[in-house]
VMD Tcl script that draws the C-alpha trace (Angstrom):
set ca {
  {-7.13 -1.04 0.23}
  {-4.16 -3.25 0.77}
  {-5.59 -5.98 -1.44}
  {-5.58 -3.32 -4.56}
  {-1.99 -2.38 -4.11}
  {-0.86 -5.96 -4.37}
  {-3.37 -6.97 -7.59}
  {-1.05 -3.84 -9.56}
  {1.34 -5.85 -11.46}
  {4.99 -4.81 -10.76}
  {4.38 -2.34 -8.15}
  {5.64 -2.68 -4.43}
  {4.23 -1.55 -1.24}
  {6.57 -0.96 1.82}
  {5.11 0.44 4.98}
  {6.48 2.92 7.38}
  {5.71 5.01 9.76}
  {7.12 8.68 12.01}
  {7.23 10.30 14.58}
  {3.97 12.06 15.80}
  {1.50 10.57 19.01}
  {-1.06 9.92 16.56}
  {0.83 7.88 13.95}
  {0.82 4.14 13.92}
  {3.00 2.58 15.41}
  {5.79 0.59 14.17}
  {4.66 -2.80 16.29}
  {1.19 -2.51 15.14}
  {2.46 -2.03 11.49}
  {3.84 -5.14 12.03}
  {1.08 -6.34 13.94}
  {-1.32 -5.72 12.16}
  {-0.73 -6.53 8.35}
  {2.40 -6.99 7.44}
  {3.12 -10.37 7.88}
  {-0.74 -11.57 6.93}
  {-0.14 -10.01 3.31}
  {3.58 -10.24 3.00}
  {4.52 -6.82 3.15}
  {7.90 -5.49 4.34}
  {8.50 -2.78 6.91}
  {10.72 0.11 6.83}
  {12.54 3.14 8.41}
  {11.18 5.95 5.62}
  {14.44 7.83 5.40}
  {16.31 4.79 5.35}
  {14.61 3.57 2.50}
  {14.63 6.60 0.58}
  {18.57 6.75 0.94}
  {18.47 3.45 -0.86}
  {15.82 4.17 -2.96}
  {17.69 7.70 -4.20}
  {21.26 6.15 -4.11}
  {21.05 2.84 -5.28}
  {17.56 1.33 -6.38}
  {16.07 3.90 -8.05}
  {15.27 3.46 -12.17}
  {14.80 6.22 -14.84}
  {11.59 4.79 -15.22}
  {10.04 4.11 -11.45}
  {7.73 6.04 -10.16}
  {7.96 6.81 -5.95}
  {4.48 7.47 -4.69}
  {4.38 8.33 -0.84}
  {1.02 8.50 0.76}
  {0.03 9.59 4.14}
  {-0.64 12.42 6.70}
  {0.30 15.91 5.39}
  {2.53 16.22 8.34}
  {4.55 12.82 7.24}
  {4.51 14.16 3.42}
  {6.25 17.26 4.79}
  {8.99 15.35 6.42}
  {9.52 13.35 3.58}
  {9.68 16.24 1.30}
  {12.19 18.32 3.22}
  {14.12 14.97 3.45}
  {14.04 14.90 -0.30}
  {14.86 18.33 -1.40}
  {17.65 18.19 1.13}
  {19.23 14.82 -0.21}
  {18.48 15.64 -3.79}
  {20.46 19.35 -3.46}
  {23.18 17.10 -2.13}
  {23.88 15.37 -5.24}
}
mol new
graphics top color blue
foreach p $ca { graphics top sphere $p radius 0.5 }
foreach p [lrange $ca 0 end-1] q [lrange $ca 1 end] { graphics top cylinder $p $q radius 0.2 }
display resetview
């Protein structure tokens, strides 16, 4: 699956992970295939602070994928830095 995020020209794959027992871990995301494909690692809300603050283009488009218990974190993180603004 990783292989047909990186043949999408432009597009950029960061992985993550949270806390819950039965979520990878961030050693074996490391571990495992991040450094054989070349892809960074990152704390989720800390890249979403960047993402939201700084990196962010009219025209990007943010797709997070995952567990629906990680999509719920991330989406209370977002309605709760976006209501900030």
């Amino acid at each position: 699956m990783l292989d047909l995020w990186l043949e999408l020209e432009g597009s950029q794959l960061t992985l993550t992970t949270f806390k819950d027992p039965r979520a990878y871990s961030a050693k074996r995301n490391t571990g495992d295939s991040s450094p054989k494909k070349g892809l960074p690692y990152q704390e989720w809300k800390l890249f979403l602070t960047n993402y939201i603050e700084k990196e962010s283009q009219q025209s990007d488009l943010l797709l997070v994928t995952g567990s629906l218990y990680f999509l719920a974190q991330v989406r209370a993180f977002l309605i709760e830095k976006i209501s900030r603004r």
